[in-house]
KEKE-3310 file (N, C-alpha, C; in steps of 0.2 Angstrom, whole numbers, plus 5000, padded with zeros to 4 digits):
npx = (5004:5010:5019:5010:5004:5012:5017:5003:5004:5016:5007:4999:5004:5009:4998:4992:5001:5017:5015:5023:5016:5004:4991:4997:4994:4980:4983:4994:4986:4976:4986:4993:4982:4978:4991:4996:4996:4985:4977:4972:4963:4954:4959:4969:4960:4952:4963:4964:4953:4950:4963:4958:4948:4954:4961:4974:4985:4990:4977:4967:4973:4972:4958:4958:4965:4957:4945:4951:4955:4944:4939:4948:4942:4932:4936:4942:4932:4924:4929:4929:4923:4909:4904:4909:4920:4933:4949:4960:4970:4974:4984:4990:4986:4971:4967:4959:4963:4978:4977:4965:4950:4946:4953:4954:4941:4940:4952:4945:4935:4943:4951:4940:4933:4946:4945:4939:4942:4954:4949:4943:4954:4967:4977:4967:4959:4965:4971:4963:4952:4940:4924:4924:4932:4921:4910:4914:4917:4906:4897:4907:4903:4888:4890:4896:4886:4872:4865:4871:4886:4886:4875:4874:4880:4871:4860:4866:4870:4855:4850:4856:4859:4848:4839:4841:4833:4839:4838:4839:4853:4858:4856:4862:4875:4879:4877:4888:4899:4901:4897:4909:4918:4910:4909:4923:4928:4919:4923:4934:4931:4925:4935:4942:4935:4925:4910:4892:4888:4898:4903:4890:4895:4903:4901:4892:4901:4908:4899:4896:4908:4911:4902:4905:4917:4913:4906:4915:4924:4917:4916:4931:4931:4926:4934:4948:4964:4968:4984:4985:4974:4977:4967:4956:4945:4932:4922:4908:4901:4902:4896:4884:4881:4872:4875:4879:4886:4881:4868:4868:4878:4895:4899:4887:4888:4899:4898:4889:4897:4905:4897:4891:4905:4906:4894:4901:4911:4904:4902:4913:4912:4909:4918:4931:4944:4957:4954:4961:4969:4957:4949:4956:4957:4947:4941:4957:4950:4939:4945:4953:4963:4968)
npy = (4994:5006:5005:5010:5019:5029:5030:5036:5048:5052:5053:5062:5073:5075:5076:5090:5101:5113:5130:5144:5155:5168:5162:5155:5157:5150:5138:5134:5133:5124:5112:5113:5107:5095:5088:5086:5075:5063:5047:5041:5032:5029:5032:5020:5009:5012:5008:4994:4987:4989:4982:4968:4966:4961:4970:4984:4993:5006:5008:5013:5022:5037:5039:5036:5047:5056:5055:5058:5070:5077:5073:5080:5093:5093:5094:5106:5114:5109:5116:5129:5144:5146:5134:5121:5128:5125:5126:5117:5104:5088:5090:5101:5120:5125:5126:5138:5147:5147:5155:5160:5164:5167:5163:5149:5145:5145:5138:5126:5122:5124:5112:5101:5105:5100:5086:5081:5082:5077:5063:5063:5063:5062:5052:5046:5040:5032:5024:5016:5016:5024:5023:5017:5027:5037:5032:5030:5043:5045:5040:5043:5060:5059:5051:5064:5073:5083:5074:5063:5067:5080:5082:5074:5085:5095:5087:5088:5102:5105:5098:5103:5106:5100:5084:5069:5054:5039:5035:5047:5050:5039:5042:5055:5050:5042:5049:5060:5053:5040:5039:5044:5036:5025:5029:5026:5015:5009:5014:5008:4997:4998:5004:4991:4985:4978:4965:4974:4965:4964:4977:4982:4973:4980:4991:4990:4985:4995:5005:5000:4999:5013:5018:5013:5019:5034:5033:5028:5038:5048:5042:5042:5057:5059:5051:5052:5061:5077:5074:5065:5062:5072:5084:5096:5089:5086:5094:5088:5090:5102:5111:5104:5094:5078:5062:5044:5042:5051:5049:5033:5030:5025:5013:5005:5010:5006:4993:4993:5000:4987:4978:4984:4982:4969:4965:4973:4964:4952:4956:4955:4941:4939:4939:4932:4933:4936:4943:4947:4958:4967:4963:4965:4978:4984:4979:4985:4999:4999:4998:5008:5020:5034)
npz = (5000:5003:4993:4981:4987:4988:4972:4967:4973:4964:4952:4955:4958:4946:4938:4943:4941:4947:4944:4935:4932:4930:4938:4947:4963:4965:4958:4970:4981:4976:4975:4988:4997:4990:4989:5002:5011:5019:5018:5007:5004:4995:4982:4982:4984:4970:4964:4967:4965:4953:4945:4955:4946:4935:4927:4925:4935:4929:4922:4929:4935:4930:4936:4949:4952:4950:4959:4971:4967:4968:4982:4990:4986:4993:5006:5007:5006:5016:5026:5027:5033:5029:5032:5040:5047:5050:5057:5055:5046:5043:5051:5048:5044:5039:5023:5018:5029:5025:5013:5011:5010:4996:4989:4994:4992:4977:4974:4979:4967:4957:4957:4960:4946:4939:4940:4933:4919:4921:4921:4910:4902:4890:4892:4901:4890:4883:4893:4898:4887:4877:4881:4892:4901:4899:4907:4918:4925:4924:4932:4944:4944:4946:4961:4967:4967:4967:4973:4980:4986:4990:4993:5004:5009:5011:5020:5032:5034:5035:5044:5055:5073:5077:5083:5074:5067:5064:5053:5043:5048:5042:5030:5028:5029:5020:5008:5012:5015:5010:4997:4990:4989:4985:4971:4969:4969:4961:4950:4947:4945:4933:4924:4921:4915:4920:4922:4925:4936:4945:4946:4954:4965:4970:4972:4983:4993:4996:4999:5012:5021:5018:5025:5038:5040:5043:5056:5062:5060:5070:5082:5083:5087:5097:5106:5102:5100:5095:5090:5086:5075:5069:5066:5073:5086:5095:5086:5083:5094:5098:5086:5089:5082:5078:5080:5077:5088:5099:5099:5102:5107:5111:5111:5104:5094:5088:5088:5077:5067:5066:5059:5050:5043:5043:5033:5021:5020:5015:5002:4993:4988:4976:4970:4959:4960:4970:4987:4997:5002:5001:5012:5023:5024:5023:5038:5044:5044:5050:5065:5067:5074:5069)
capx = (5000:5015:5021:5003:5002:5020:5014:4998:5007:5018:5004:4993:5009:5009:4990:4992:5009:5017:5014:5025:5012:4995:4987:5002:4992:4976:4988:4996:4981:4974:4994:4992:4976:4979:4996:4994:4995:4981:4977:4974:4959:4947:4962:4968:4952:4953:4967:4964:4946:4954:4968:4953:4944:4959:4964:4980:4983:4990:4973:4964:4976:4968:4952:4961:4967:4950:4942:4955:4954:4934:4939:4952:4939:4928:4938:4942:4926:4921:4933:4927:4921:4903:4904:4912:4924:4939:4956:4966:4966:4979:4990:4993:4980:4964:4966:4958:4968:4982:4978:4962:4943:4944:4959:4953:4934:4943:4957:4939:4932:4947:4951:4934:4935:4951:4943:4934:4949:4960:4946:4943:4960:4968:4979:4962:4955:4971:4973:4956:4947:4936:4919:4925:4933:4916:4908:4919:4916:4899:4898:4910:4896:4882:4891:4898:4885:4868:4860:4879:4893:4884:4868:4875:4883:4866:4858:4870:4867:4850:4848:4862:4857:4842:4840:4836:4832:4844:4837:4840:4857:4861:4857:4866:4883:4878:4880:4893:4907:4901:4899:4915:4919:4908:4913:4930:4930:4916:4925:4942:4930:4922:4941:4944:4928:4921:4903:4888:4887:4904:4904:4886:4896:4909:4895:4890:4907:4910:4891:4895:4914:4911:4897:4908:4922:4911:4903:4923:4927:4913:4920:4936:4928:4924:4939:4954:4967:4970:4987:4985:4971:4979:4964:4953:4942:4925:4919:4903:4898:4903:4893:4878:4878:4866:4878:4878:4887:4877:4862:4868:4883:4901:4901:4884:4894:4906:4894:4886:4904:4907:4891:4891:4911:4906:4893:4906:4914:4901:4899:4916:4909:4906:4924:4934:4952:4962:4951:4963:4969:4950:4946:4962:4958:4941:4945:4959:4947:4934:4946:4960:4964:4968)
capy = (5000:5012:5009:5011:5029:5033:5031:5041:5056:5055:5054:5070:5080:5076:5080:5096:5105:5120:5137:5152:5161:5174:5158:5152:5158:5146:5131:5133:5133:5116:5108:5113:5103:5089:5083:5087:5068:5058:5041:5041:5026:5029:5030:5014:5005:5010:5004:4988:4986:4987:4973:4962:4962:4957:4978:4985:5000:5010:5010:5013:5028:5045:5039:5036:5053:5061:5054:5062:5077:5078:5072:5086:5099:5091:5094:5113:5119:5109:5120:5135:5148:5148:5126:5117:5134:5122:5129:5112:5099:5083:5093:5109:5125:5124:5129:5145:5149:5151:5157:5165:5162:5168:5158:5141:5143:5143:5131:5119:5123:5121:5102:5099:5104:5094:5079:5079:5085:5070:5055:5064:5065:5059:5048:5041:5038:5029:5018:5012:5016:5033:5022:5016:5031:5042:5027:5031:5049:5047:5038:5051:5065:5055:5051:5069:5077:5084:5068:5061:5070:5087:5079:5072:5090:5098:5085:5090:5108:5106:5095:5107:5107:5095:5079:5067:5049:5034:5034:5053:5050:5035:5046:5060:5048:5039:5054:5065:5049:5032:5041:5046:5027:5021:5029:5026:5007:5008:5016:5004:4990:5001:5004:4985:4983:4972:4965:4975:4962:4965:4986:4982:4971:4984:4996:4986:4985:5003:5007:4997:5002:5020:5020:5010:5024:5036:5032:5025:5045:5049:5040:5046:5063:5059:5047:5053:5065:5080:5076:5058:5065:5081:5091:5100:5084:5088:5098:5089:5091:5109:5109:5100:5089:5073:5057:5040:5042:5055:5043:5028:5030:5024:5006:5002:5016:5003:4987:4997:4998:4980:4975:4987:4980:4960:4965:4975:4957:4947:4959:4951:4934:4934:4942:4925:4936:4937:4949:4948:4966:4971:4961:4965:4983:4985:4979:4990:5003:4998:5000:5014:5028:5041)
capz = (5000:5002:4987:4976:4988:4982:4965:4967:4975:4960:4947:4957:4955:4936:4933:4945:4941:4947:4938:4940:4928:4933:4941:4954:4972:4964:4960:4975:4985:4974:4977:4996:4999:4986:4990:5010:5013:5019:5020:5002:5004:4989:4976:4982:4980:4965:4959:4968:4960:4943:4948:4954:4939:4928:4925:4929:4940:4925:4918:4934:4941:4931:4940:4955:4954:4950:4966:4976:4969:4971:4991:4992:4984:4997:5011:5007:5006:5022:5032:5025:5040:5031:5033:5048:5052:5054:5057:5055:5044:5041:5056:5046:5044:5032:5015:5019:5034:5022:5005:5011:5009:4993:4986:4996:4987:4970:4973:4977:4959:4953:4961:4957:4938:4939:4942:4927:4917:4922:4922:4903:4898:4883:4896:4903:4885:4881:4895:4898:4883:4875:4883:4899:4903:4902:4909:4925:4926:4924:4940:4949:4945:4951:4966:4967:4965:4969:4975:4981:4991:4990:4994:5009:5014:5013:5023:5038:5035:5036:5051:5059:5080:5077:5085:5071:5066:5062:5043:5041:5047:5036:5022:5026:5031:5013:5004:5014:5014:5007:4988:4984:4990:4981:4964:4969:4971:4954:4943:4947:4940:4925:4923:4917:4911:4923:4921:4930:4944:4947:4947:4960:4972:4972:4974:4988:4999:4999:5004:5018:5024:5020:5033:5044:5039:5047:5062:5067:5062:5074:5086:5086:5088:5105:5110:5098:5101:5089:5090:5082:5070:5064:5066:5079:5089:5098:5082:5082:5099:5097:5083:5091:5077:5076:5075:5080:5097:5100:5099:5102:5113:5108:5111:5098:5087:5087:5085:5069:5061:5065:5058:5043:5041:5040:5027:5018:5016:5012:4996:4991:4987:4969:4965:4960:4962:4978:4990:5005:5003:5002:5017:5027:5023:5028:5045:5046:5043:5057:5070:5064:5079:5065)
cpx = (5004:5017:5014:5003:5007:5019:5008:4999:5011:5012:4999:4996:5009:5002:4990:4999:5010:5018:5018:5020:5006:4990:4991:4997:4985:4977:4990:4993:4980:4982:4994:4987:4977:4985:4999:4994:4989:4982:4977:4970:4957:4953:4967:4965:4951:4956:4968:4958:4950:4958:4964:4951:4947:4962:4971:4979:4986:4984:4968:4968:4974:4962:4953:4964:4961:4949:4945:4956:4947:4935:4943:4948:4933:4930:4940:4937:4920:4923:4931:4924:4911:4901:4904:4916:4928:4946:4961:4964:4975:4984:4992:4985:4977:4970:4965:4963:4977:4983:4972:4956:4942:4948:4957:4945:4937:4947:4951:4938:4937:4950:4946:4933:4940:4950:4941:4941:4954:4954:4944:4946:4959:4971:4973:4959:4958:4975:4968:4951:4942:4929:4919:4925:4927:4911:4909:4916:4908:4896:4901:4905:4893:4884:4894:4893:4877:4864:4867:4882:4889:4878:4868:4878:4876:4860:4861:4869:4859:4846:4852:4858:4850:4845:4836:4836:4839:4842:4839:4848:4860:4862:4861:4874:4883:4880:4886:4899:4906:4899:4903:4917:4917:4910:4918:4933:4923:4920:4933:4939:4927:4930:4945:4939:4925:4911:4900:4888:4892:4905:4897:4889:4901:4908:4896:4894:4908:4904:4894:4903:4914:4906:4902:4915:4919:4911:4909:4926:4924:4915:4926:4936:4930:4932:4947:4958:4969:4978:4987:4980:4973:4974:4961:4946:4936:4919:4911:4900:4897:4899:4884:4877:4878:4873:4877:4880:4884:4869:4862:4873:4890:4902:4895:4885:4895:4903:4891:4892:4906:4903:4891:4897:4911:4903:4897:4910:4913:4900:4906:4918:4911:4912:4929:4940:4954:4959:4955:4965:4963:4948:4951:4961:4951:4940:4950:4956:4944:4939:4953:4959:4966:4965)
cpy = (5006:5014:5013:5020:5034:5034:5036:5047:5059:5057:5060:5074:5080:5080:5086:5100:5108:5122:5141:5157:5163:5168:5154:5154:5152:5138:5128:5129:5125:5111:5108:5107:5094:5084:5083:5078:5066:5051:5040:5033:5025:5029:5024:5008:5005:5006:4995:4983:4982:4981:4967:4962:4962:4963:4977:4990:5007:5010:5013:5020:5034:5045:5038:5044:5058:5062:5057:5069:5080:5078:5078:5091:5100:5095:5104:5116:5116:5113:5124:5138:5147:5140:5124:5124:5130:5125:5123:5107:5095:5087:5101:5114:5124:5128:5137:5150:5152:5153:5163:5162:5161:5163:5150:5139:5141:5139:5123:5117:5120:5114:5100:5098:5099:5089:5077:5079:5078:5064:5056:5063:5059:5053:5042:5036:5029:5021:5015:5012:5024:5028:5020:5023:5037:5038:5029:5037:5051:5045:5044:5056:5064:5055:5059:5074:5081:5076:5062:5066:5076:5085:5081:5080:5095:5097:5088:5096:5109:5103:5096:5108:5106:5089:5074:5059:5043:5033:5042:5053:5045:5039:5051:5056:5043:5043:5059:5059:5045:5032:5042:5037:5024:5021:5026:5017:5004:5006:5011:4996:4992:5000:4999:4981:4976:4972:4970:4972:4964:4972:4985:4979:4976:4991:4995:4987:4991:5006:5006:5001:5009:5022:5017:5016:5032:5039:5031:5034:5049:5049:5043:5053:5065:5056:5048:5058:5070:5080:5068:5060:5070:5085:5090:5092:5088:5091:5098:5090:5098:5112:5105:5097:5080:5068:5051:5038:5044:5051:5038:5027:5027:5016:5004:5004:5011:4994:4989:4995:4990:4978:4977:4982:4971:4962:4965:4968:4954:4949:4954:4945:4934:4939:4933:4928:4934:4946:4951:4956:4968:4970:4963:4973:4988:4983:4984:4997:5004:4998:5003:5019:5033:5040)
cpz = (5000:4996:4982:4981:4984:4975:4964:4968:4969:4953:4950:4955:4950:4934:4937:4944:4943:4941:4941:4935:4933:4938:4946:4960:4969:4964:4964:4979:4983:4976:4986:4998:4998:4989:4999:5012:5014:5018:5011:5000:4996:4982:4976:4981:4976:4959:4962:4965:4953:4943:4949:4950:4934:4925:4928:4930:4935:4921:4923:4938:4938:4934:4948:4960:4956:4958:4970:4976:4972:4980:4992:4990:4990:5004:5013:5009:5014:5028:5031:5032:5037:5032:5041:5053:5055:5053:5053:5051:5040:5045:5054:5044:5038:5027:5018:5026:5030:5017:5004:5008:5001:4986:4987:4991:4980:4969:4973:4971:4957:4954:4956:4948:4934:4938:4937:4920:4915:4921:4913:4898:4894:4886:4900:4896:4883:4885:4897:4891:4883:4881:4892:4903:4906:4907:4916:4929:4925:4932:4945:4950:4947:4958:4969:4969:4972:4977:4981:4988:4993:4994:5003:5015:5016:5020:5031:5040:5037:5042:5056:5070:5080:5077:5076:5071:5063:5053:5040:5041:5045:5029:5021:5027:5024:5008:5006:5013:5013:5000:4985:4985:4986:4973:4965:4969:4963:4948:4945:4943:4932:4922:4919:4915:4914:4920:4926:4938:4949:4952:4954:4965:4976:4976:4983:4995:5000:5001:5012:5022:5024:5026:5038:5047:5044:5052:5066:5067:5068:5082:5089:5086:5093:5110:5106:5102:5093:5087:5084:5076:5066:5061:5072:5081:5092:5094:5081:5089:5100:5094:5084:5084:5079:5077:5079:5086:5099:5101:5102:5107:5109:5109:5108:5094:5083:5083:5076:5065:5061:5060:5050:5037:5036:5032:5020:5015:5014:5003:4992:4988:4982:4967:4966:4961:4970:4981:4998:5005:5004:5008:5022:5026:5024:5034:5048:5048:5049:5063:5070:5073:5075:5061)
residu = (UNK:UNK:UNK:UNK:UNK:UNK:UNK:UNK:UNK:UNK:UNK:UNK:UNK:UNK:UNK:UNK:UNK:UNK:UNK:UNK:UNK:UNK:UNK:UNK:UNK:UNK:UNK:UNK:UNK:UNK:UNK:UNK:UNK:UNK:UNK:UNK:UNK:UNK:UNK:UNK:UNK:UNK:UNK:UNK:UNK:UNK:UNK:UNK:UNK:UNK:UNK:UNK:UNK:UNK:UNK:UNK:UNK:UNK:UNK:UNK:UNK:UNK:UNK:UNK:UNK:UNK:UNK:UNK:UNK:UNK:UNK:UNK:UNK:UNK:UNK:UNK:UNK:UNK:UNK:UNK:UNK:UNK:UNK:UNK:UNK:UNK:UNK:UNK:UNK:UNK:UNK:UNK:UNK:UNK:UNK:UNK:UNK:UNK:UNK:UNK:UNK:UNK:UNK:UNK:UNK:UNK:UNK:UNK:UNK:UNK:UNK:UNK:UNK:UNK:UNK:UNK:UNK:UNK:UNK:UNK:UNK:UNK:UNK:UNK:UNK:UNK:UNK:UNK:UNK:UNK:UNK:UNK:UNK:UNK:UNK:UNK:UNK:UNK:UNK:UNK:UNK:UNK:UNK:UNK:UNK:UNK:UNK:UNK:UNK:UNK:UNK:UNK:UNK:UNK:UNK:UNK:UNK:UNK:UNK:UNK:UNK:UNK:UNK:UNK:UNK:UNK:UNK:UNK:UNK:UNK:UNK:UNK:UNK:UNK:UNK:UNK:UNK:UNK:UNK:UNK:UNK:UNK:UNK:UNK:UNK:UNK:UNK:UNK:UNK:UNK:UNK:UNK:UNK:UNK:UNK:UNK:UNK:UNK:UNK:UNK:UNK:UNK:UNK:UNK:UNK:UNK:UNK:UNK:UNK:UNK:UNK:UNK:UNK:UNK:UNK:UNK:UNK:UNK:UNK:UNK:UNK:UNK:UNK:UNK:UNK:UNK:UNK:UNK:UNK:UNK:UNK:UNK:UNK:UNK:UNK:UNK:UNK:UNK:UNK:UNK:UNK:UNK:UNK:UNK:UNK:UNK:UNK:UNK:UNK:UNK:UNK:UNK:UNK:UNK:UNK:UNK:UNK:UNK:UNK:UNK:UNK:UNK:UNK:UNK:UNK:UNK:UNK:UNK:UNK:UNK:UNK:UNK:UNK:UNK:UNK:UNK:UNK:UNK:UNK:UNK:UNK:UNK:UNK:UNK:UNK:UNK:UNK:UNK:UNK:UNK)
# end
């Protein structure tokens, strides 16, 4: 897995370059957030999807790239002062803390636009295919989008210091973090042109570990340290936001994530490959301390 990250950090740098031209404080801005470390989940699921269904990880990695940028567009714009109002993020200061509100909204756009850019390119076309490729990026969108990622940040907004229901906040932890997953573990089987049932179970596993992914962030909300997390801890309680500890308490939190985690591995049945990385990795996930 170090090496596949080591490779992805090289290919972001490639599809995001520096500029010294009129547009350097924007680039910057997107190069700050982007290549800021992380765990760098959803573009290895990519590229391990694509390897399961008989692909290889050069066809699988400007899709892998995409999704991380969509997640780093994501992550900008959740700091923002009219969002979450986070100072800290992966140990070093938001985006906006050091480019400025006005630089950190545009460097999102800019990610975002990026995503589409790279999963379009002539290098996507070329190593997947002109129909896969849009195939792929069509998924990212959906899952992105209104209905998706977005969907899932309005739900949050909108049930902001309201107690709600365990179906309210499925859907909102469906759309805010188990979409980009889910494109991201899709489109690695679109990627090697897996059958349908294939791209549905793959579906399927990331539904299930991004909710587990979560509810485990949730958790270490309450019991993490900001020093092990590399951002500000408490946020939702501060925040009076809704969650499953908040609900439920921190040890059926944690039964949830188990629960969520087996299904997650029962989805890997009807793949005939070698799923121990997927299974060994959904695990790891369900009980991470950062």
């Amino acid at each position: 897995m170090e090496n596949q990250i080591a490779r992805i950090e090289s290919a972001l740098n490639r599809f995001v370059p520096e500029t010294n031209e009129l547009y350097k404080t924007v680039t910057d801005a997107m190069r700050y957030s982007l290549l800021n470390g992380g765990k760098r989940v959803r573009a290895v699921l990519t590229l391990e999807f694509c390897k399961l269904c008989g692909g290889t990880e050069e066809m699988a990695m400007p899709f892998a790239c995409a999704v991380e940028m969509i997640h780093a567009y994501s992550l900008i714009h959740d700091d923002l002062p009219c969002m979450d109002n986070d100072d800290m993020r992966r140990g070093k200061p938001s985006n906006h803390k050091v480019f400025g509100e006005n630089y950190a909204l545009l460097a999102g756009d800019g990610l975002l636009t990026k995503a589409f850019e790279t999963a379009l390119s002539a290098e996507a076309f070329r190593v997947a295919g002109v129909e896969r490729a849009a195939k792929a990026a069509s998924v990212l969108a959906a899952c992105a989008g209104e209905f998706g990622m977005v969907g899932g940040q309005c739900i949050d907004l909108e049930t902001e210091n309201q107690a709600v229901s365990l179906d309210v906040l499925y859907a909102k932890d469906t759309g805010k973090t188990a979409n980009l997953i889910m494109a991201a573990c899709m489109m690695g089987c679109i990627a090697a042109g897996a059958e349908d049932k294939l791209v549905e179970a793959a579906r399927n596993y990331a539904l299930h570990i991004g909710l587990a992914f979560q509810i485990r962030d949730d958790i270490l909300d309450v019991t993490g340290t900001a020093e092990e997390l590399g951002k500000n801890i408490g946020i939702d309680a501060q925040n009076n936001r809704c969650t499953y500890v908040s609900l439920l308490g921190i040890e059926k939190a944690q039964q949830m994530v188990d629960t969520y985690t087996n299904t997650a591995l029962e989805a890997l049945a009807v793949f005939s490959g070698d799923t121990v990385f997927l299974r060994d990795f959904a695990l790891q996930l369900a009980n991470r301390t950062k």
